[in-house]
C-alpha positions as CSV (number, residue, x, y, z in Angstrom):
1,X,36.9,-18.0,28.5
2,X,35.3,-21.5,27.5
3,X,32.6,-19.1,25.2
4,X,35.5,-17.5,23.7
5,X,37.3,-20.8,23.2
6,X,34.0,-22.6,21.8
7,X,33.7,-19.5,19.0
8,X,37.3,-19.4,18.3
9,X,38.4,-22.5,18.2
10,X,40.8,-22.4,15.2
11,X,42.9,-19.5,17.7
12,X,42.7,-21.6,20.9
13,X,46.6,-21.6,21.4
14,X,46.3,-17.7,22.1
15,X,45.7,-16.5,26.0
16,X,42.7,-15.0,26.9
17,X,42.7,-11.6,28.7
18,X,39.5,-9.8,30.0
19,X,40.1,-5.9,29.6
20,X,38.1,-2.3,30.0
21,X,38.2,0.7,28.1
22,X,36.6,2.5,30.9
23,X,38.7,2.0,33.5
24,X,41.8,0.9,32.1
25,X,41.3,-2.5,34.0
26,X,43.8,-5.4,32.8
27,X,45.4,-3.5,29.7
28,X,48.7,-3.5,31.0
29,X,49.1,-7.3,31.9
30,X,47.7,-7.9,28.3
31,X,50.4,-5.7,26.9
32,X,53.5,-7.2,29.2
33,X,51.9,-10.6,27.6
34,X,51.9,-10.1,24.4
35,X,55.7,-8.8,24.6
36,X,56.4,-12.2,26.3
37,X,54.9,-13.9,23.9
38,X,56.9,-12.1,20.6
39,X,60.0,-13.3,21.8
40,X,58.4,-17.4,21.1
41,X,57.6,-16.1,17.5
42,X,61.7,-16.7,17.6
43,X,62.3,-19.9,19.2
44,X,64.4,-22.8,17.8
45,X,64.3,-26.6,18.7
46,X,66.8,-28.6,17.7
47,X,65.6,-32.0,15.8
48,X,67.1,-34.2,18.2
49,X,65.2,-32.9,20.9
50,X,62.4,-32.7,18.7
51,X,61.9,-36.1,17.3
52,X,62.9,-37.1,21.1
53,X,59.2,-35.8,21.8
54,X,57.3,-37.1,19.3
55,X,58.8,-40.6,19.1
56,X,57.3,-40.6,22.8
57,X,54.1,-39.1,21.7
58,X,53.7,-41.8,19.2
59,X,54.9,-44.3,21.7
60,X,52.3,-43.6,23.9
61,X,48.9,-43.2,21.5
62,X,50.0,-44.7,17.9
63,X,48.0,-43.0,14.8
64,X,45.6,-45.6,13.7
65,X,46.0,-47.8,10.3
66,X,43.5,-46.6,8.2
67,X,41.9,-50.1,5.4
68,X,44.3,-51.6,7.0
69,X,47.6,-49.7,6.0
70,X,49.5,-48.7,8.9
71,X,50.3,-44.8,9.3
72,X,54.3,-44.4,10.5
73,X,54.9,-41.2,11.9
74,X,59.1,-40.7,10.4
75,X,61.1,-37.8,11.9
76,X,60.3,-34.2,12.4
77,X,62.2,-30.7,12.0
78,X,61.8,-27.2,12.5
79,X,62.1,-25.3,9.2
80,X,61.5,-21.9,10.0
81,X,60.5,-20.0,13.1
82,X,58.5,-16.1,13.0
83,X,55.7,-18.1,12.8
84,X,57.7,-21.9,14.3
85,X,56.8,-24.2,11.0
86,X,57.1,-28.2,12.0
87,X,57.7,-30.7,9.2
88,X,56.7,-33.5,10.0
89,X,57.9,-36.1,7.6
90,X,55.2,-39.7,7.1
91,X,54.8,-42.6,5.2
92,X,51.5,-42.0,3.9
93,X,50.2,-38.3,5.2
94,X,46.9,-38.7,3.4
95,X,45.7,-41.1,6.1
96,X,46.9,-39.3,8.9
97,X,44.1,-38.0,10.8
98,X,43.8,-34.0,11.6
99,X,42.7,-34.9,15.2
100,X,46.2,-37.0,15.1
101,X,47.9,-33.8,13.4
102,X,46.2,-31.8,16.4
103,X,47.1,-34.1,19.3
104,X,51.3,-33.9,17.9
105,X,50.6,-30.4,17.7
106,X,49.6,-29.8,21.8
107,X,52.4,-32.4,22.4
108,X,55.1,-29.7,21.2
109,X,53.1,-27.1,22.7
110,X,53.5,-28.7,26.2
111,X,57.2,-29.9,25.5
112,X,58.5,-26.5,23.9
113,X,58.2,-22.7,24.6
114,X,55.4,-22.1,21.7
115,X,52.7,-20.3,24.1
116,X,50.7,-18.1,22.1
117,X,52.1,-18.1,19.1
118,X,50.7,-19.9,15.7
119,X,52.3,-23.1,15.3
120,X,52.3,-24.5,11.7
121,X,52.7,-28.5,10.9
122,X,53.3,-29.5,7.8
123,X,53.1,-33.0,6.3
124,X,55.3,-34.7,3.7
125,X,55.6,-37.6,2.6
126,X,58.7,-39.2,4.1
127,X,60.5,-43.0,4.0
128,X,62.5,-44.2,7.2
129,X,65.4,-41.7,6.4
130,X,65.6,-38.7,4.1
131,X,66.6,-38.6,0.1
132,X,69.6,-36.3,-1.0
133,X,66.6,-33.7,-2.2
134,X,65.3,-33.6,1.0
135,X,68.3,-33.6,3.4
136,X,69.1,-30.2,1.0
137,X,65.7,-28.7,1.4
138,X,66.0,-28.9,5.4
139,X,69.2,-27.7,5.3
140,X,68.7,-24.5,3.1
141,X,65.5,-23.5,4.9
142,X,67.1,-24.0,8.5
143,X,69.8,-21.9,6.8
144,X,67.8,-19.0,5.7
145,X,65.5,-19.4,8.9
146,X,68.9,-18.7,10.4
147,X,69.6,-15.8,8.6
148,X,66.7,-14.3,9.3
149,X,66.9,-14.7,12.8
150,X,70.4,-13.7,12.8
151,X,69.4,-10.5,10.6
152,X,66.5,-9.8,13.6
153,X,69.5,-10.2,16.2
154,X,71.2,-7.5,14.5
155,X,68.6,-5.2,13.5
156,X,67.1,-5.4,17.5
157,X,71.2,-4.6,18.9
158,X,71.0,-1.5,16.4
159,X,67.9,-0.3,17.4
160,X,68.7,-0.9,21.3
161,X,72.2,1.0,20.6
162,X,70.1,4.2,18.9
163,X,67.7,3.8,21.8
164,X,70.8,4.2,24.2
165,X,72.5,7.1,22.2
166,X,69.1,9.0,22.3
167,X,68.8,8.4,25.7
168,X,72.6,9.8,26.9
169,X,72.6,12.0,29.7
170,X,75.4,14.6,29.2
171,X,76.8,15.5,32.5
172,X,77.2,19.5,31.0
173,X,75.4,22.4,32.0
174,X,74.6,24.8,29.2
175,X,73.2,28.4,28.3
176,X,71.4,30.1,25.3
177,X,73.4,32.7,23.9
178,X,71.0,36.1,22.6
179,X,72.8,37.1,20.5
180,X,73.7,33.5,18.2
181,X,70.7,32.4,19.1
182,X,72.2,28.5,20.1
183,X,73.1,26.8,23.2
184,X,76.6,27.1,24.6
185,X,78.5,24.8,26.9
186,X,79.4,26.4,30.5
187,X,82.3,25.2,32.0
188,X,82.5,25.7,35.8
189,X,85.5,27.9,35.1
190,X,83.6,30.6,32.8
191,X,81.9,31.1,36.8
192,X,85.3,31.4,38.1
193,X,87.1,33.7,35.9
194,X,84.1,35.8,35.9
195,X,83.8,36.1,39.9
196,X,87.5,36.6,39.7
197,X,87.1,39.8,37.8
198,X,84.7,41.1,40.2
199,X,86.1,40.8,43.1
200,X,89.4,42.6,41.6
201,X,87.5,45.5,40.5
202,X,85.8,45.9,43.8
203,X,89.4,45.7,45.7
204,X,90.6,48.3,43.5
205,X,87.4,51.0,43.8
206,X,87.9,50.4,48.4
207,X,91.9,50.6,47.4
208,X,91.0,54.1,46.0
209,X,88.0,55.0,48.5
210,X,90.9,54.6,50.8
211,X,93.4,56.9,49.2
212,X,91.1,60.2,49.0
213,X,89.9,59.5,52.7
Protein backbone atom coordinates (compact mmCIF):
# COMPACT_ATOMS: atom_id res chain seq x y z
CA UNK A 1 0.00 0.00 0.00
CA UNK A 2 2.74 2.70 0.94
CA UNK A 3 4.62 1.46 -2.77
CA UNK A 4 1.44 2.09 -4.38
CA UNK A 5 0.92 5.38 -2.53
CA UNK A 6 4.66 6.53 -3.23
CA UNK A 7 4.10 5.82 -7.30
CA UNK A 8 0.75 7.27 -7.25
CA UNK A 9 0.83 9.99 -5.36
CA UNK A 10 -1.32 12.48 -7.45
CA UNK A 11 -4.44 9.53 -6.82
CA UNK A 12 -3.71 9.01 -3.03
CA UNK A 13 -7.41 10.00 -2.02
CA UNK A 14 -8.47 6.64 -3.70
CA UNK A 15 -8.57 3.23 -1.41
CA UNK A 16 -6.38 0.61 -2.01
CA UNK A 17 -7.75 -2.94 -2.61
CA UNK A 18 -5.40 -6.08 -3.13
CA UNK A 19 -7.38 -8.49 -5.56
CA UNK A 20 -6.81 -12.01 -7.71
CA UNK A 21 -7.84 -13.04 -10.87
CA UNK A 22 -7.10 -16.58 -10.01
CA UNK A 23 -9.11 -17.14 -7.28
CA UNK A 24 -11.50 -14.43 -7.22
CA UNK A 25 -9.97 -13.29 -3.87
CA UNK A 26 -11.22 -9.62 -2.74
CA UNK A 27 -13.18 -8.65 -5.96
CA UNK A 28 -16.33 -8.36 -4.43
CA UNK A 29 -15.41 -6.02 -1.43
CA UNK A 30 -13.65 -3.84 -4.24
CA UNK A 31 -16.90 -3.72 -6.12
CA UNK A 32 -19.41 -3.09 -2.93
CA UNK A 33 -16.57 -0.09 -2.52
CA UNK A 34 -16.59 1.46 -5.35
CA UNK A 35 -20.56 1.56 -5.34
CA UNK A 36 -20.09 3.27 -1.84
CA UNK A 37 -18.01 5.55 -3.07
CA UNK A 38 -20.31 6.80 -6.45
CA UNK A 39 -22.82 7.95 -4.21
CA UNK A 40 -19.91 10.81 -2.70
CA UNK A 41 -19.37 11.83 -6.46
CA UNK A 42 -22.97 13.46 -5.42
CA UNK A 43 -22.46 15.12 -2.14
CA UNK A 44 -23.38 18.71 -1.23
CA UNK A 45 -22.01 20.92 1.69
CA UNK A 46 -23.57 23.79 2.42
CA UNK A 47 -21.13 27.06 2.69
CA UNK A 48 -21.90 27.77 6.12
CA UNK A 49 -20.73 24.56 7.21
CA UNK A 50 -18.01 24.76 4.87
CA UNK A 51 -16.31 27.97 5.60
CA UNK A 52 -17.12 26.86 9.41
CA UNK A 53 -14.19 24.22 8.60
CA UNK A 54 -11.77 26.03 7.05
CA UNK A 55 -11.95 29.27 9.11
CA UNK A 56 -10.72 26.61 11.85
CA UNK A 57 -8.20 25.06 9.55
CA UNK A 58 -6.73 28.41 9.08
CA UNK A 59 -7.09 29.14 12.71
CA UNK A 60 -5.05 26.52 13.66
CA UNK A 61 -1.94 26.61 10.92
CA UNK A 62 -2.16 30.17 9.07
CA UNK A 63 -0.68 30.20 5.31
CA UNK A 64 2.50 31.99 5.50
CA UNK A 65 3.14 35.72 4.15
CA UNK A 66 5.19 35.32 1.39
CA UNK A 67 8.05 39.05 0.91
CA UNK A 68 6.21 39.94 3.43
CA UNK A 69 2.52 40.20 2.06
CA UNK A 70 0.22 38.35 4.15
CA UNK A 71 -1.85 35.53 2.33
CA UNK A 72 -5.87 35.73 3.72
CA UNK A 73 -7.64 32.76 3.08
CA UNK A 74 -11.66 34.62 2.33
CA UNK A 75 -14.60 32.21 2.13
CA UNK A 76 -15.20 29.03 0.35
CA UNK A 77 -18.14 27.34 -1.69
CA UNK A 78 -19.02 24.28 -3.36
CA UNK A 79 -19.79 24.95 -7.11
CA UNK A 80 -20.50 21.74 -8.46
CA UNK A 81 -20.41 18.23 -7.29
CA UNK A 82 -19.87 14.75 -9.87
CA UNK A 83 -16.57 15.48 -9.43
CA UNK A 84 -17.17 17.96 -5.65
CA UNK A 85 -15.39 21.36 -7.11
CA UNK A 86 -14.28 23.80 -3.94
CA UNK A 87 -13.76 27.53 -4.71
CA UNK A 88 -11.84 28.82 -2.57
CA UNK A 89 -11.97 32.59 -2.78
CA UNK A 90 -8.12 34.61 -1.50
CA UNK A 91 -6.62 37.76 -1.42
CA UNK A 92 -3.65 37.02 -3.43
CA UNK A 93 -3.85 33.20 -4.72
CA UNK A 94 -0.53 33.44 -6.51
CA UNK A 95 1.27 33.27 -3.12
CA UNK A 96 -0.67 30.60 -1.67
CA UNK A 97 1.45 27.60 -1.40
CA UNK A 98 0.21 24.11 -3.17
CA UNK A 99 1.33 22.28 0.10
CA UNK A 100 -1.16 24.99 1.84
CA UNK A 101 -3.84 24.15 -1.12
CA UNK A 102 -3.05 20.36 -0.19
CA UNK A 103 -3.31 20.65 3.66
CA UNK A 104 -7.26 22.62 3.09
CA UNK A 105 -7.77 19.96 0.80
CA UNK A 106 -7.29 16.75 3.51
CA UNK A 107 -9.09 19.16 6.01
CA UNK A 108 -12.43 18.81 3.97
CA UNK A 109 -11.57 15.33 3.26
CA UNK A 110 -11.58 14.55 7.02
CA UNK A 111 -14.62 17.04 7.83
CA UNK A 112 -16.89 15.89 4.77
CA UNK A 113 -18.00 12.60 3.07
CA UNK A 114 -15.40 13.01 0.03
CA UNK A 115 -13.74 9.38 0.42
CA UNK A 116 -12.46 8.28 -2.77
CA UNK A 117 -13.60 10.60 -4.96
CA UNK A 118 -11.50 13.50 -6.85
CA UNK A 119 -11.76 16.62 -5.07
CA UNK A 120 -11.03 19.75 -7.15
CA UNK A 121 -9.97 23.25 -5.41
CA UNK A 122 -9.98 26.08 -7.23
CA UNK A 123 -8.48 29.49 -6.44
CA UNK A 124 -9.81 33.04 -7.09
CA UNK A 125 -8.97 35.86 -6.29
CA UNK A 126 -11.41 37.16 -3.67
CA UNK A 127 -11.73 40.58 -1.24
CA UNK A 128 -13.35 40.24 2.32
CA UNK A 129 -16.89 39.73 0.71
CA UNK A 130 -18.04 38.93 -2.80
CA UNK A 131 -18.75 41.64 -5.90
CA UNK A 132 -22.30 41.53 -7.60
CA UNK A 133 -20.34 39.38 -10.55
CA UNK A 134 -19.35 37.02 -8.24
CA UNK A 135 -22.26 36.45 -5.84
CA UNK A 136 -24.07 35.73 -9.63
CA UNK A 137 -21.49 33.27 -10.73
CA UNK A 138 -21.91 31.15 -7.37
CA UNK A 139 -25.35 31.34 -7.60
CA UNK A 140 -25.87 30.12 -11.28
CA UNK A 141 -23.34 27.31 -10.95
CA UNK A 142 -24.86 26.08 -7.53
CA UNK A 143 -28.00 26.34 -9.69
CA UNK A 144 -27.13 24.27 -12.50
CA UNK A 145 -25.03 21.87 -10.15
CA UNK A 146 -28.59 21.54 -8.81
CA UNK A 147 -30.10 20.74 -11.76
CA UNK A 148 -28.00 18.29 -12.53
CA UNK A 149 -28.24 16.57 -9.52
CA UNK A 150 -31.88 16.94 -9.47
CA UNK A 151 -31.90 15.57 -13.24
CA UNK A 152 -29.65 12.31 -11.78
CA UNK A 153 -32.49 12.01 -8.95
CA UNK A 154 -34.88 11.58 -11.61
CA UNK A 155 -33.21 9.63 -14.16
CA UNK A 156 -31.98 6.97 -11.05
CA UNK A 157 -36.19 6.80 -9.79
CA UNK A 158 -36.99 5.96 -13.54
CA UNK A 159 -34.57 3.51 -13.95
CA UNK A 160 -35.33 1.84 -10.41
CA UNK A 161 -39.25 1.97 -11.44
CA UNK A 162 -38.29 0.01 -15.02
CA UNK A 163 -36.09 -2.23 -12.88
CA UNK A 164 -39.28 -2.97 -10.66
CA UNK A 165 -41.74 -3.40 -13.64
CA UNK A 166 -39.29 -5.90 -15.22
CA UNK A 167 -38.97 -7.58 -12.19
CA UNK A 168 -43.08 -8.13 -11.39
CA UNK A 169 -44.00 -11.42 -10.51
CA UNK A 170 -47.53 -12.11 -11.95
CA UNK A 171 -49.35 -14.39 -9.55
CA UNK A 172 -51.06 -16.30 -12.99
CA UNK A 173 -50.45 -19.60 -14.17
CA UNK A 174 -50.39 -19.92 -17.95
CA UNK A 175 -50.29 -22.41 -20.94
CA UNK A 176 -49.00 -22.50 -24.68
CA UNK A 177 -51.70 -22.96 -26.94
CA UNK A 178 -50.58 -25.40 -30.33
CA UNK A 179 -52.56 -24.31 -32.29
CA UNK A 180 -51.92 -19.99 -31.85
CA UNK A 181 -48.80 -20.67 -31.05
CA UNK A 182 -48.90 -17.92 -27.78
CA UNK A 183 -49.30 -18.20 -24.13
CA UNK A 184 -52.81 -18.20 -22.65
CA UNK A 185 -53.92 -17.30 -19.12
CA UNK A 186 -55.52 -20.31 -17.06
CA UNK A 187 -57.92 -19.42 -14.60
CA UNK A 188 -58.50 -21.97 -11.83
CA UNK A 189 -62.07 -22.22 -13.22
CA UNK A 190 -61.07 -23.44 -16.96
CA UNK A 191 -59.90 -26.76 -14.31
CA UNK A 192 -63.22 -26.66 -12.85
CA UNK A 193 -65.61 -26.46 -15.65
CA UNK A 194 -63.54 -28.99 -17.39
CA UNK A 195 -63.67 -31.73 -14.35
CA UNK A 196 -67.22 -30.76 -14.19
CA UNK A 197 -67.84 -32.06 -17.64
CA UNK A 198 -66.22 -35.31 -16.86
CA UNK A 199 -67.65 -36.31 -14.13
CA UNK A 200 -71.28 -35.65 -15.81
CA UNK A 201 -70.42 -37.79 -18.70
CA UNK A 202 -69.21 -40.58 -16.61
CA UNK A 203 -72.62 -40.47 -14.35
CA UNK A 204 -74.55 -40.67 -17.40
CA UNK A 205 -72.50 -43.85 -19.27
CA UNK A 206 -73.06 -45.98 -15.22
CA UNK A 207 -76.75 -44.27 -15.38
CA UNK A 208 -77.07 -46.30 -18.73
CA UNK A 209 -74.77 -49.44 -17.71
CA UNK A 210 -77.49 -49.61 -15.16
CA UNK A 211 -80.50 -49.45 -17.35
CA UNK A 212 -79.50 -52.55 -19.82
CA UNK A 213 -78.41 -54.63 -16.65
Amino acid sequence: SKMIENYLPFISYAPVHFTSAQTGYGVESMVDDAIDISYNLRQRVSTGVLNDAIRRAVGEHPPASVKGQQVKVRYATQAESSPPTIIIFVNKPDLLHFSYVRYLENTIRAKFPFRGVPLRIELRRGSGTQTKEERLKTKREAGLAETARTDEERREAKRQQELEAEGEVIGEEVFYDEEDGDFEDLDDDDFTEDNGEEEVEEDDEDASKGDKA
